[in-house]
N, C-alpha and C positions, 0 to 999 in steps of 0.2 A: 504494500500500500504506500504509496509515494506521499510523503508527509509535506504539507503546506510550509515555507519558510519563510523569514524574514530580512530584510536586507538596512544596511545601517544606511542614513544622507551621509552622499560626501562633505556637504559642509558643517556637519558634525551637529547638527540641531536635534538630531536624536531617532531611531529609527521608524519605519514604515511598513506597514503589511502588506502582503501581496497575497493574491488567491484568495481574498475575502476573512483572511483571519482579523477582522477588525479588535477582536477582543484583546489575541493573543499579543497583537501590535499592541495596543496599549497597556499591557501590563510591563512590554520588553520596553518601552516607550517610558514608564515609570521607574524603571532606574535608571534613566537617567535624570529626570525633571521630576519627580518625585512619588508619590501611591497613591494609588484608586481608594475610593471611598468603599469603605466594609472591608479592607481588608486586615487582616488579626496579626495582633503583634506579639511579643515578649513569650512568656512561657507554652502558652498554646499552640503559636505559632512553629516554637520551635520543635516540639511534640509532633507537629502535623510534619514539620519536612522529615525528621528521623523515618518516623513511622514509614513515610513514601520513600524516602531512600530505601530502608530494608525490603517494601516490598517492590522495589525496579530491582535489588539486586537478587532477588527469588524470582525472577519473571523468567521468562524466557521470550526471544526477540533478535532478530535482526537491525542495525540502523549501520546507513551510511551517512557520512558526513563531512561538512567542508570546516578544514580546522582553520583559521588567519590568524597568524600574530603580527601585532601591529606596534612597529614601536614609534617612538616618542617624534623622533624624525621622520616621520611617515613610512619606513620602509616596512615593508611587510614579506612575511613566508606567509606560504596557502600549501595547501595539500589534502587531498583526501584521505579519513581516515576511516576506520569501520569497528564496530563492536560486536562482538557478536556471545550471546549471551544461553546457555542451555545446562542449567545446573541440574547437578551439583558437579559433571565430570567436564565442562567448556566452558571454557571463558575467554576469550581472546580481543586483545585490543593491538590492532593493527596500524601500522603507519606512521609518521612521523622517522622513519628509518628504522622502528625496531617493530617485532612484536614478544608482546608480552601474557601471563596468563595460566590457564590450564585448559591442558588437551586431555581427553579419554583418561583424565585423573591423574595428570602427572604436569607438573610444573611447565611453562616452557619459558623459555629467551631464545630471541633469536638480535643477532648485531648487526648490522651494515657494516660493510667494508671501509677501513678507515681510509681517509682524503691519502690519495698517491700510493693505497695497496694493491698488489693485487693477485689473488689465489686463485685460478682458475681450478672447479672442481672442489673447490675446500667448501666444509659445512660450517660454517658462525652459527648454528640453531642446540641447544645445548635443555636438554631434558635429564628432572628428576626425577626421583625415587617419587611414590606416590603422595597428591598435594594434600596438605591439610583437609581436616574436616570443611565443607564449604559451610554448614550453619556456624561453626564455631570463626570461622574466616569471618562472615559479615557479622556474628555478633560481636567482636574486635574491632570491627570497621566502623559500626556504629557507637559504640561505646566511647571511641575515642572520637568520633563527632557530639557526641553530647557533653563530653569537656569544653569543646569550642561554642556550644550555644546553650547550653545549662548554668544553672548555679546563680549564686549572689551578683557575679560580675564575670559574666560571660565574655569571652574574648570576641563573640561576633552576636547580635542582635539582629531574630530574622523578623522578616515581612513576609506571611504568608496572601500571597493578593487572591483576590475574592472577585467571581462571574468573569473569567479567561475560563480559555478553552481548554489550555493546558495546566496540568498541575505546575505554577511557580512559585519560588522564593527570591526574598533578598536577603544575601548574610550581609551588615555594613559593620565593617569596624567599631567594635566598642573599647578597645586598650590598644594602647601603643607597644611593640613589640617589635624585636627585628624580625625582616622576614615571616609576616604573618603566614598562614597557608594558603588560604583565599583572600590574600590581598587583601586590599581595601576594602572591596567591593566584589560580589560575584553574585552573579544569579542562575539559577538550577533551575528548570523547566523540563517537568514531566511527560508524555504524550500520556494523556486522558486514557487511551482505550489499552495498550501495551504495557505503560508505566516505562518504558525505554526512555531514555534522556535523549530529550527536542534539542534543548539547547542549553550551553554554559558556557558563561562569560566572566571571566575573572581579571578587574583592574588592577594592577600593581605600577608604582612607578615607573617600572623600568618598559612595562609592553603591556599591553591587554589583549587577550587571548579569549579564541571566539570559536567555539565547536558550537554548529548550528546542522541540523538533522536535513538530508534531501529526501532520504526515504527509509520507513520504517517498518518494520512487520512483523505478528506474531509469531512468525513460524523460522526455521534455521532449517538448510538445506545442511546435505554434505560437502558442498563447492563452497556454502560459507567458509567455510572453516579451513580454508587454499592457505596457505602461509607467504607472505612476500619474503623470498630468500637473500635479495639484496637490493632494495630500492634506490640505493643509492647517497650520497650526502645529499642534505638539505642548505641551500647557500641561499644567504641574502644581500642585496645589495643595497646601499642607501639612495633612498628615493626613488626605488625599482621594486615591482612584484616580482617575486620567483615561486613558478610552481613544479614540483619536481613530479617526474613519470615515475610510475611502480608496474612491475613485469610480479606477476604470480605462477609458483608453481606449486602442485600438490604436496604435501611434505604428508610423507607415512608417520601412522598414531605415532608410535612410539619412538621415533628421531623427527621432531620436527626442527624449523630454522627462524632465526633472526634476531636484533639487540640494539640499543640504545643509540642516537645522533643525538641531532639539538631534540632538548625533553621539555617539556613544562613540568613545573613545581610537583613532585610526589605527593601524592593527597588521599587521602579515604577513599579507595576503589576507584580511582582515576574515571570519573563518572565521566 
């Protein structure tokens, strides 16, 4: 099911919906210029996105999607990424130059090839011993997101917005910290009928970084789960888009392939 998206103004006034999602526009529309009326804040709210977290990461789902990090000087990386999600033995987050995850219950990493190597025939895709329990994996995952939005003085203060299409939040900074996790700023945007993550946007000083859903589905083939063996470096240039090509091949269960380039921020289930 090819999932409705949204795109930001170039001259930075704040973003617009396309394909009729008017609602969904205006809640993406609200962090930046600020929140819809009804929607729940402080401990409730925070209650509400955990709960939706745990239950996207118990879902099962395909999504593909367009990642942009944009920095400060306008230079930006694009690239598509993909998730693909069918617990409790798959989990694969594709793209950016690595993947990462669990295959048929076993750990995987897979690396790009570093800038000026080159192994023709070598495997960079590196599998373990069998992965942790996956309820006990998200109830870790969560736990330590309710440090981040719990308690006397939470480190992030959410907004749960109210009449969007999509399940969203705002996390915004409540303590100054180096290197927060989600930035200053970030929003988590559910798909309503999947619970797969639409969209996430997380500001920090230094770039803001935008995974926005083109298509999403209940269901995960076997071709999902293709591993990219070496996509390549991700290069940017200032004041230049660069979008880099990926070549897939099928990696067998138990050897699959690939690992880390330019990463964003490690974080709770890299939603």
């Amino acid at each position: 099911m090819p999932h409705s998206t949204f795109r930001w103004m170039r001259d930075g006034r704040g973003p617009v919906a396309v394909a009729g999602l008017f609602f969904v526009g205006a809640c993406v529309a609200a962090f930046v210029i600020g929140t819809p009326a009804r929607s729940s804040r402080g401990e409730p709210a925070a209650r509400s996105f955990l709960e939706t977290w745990r239950q996207s990461r118990s879902a099962t789902f395909f999504v593909q999607s367009d990642f942009t990090r944009r920095l400060p000087d306008g230079s930006e990386l694009k690239q598509e990424v993909r998730l693909v999600q069918r617990p409790p033995d798959d989990r694969l987050l594709i793209g950016l130059g690595s993947t990462s995850g669990r295959l048929d219950g076993k750990i995987l990493r897979c690396a790009a090839t570093p800038v000026g190597e080159s192994i023709p025939g070598s495997s960079r895709c590196f599998t373990s011993v069998d992965a942790p329990d996956y309820g006990s994996e998200v109830d870790r995952e969560v736990g330590e997101l309710e440090t981040y939005v719990l308690g006397d003085r939470p480190l992030y203060r959410v907004v749960a917005f109210a009449a969007v299409a999509d399940h969203c939040f705002r996390l915004d900074l409540a303590l100054q910290v180096p290197s927060p996790p989600y930035g200053n700023h970030a929003m988590f945007c559910f798909d309503s009928t999947t619970l797969a993550p639409s969209l996430t946007v997380i500001e920090r000083d230094e770039a803001t970084d935008r995974t926005e859903a083109t298509e999403i589905r209940a269901t995960v083939a076997g071709a999902d789960l293709q591993v990219t063996p070496d996509p390549g470096q991700l290069v940017v240039l200032p004041g230049q888009t660069t979008t880099t090509p990926a070549t897939t091949t099928t990696a067998p269960a138990a050897t699959a392939t690939s690992a880390p380039a330019p990463t964003t921020t490690s974080v709770p289930g890299a939603n």
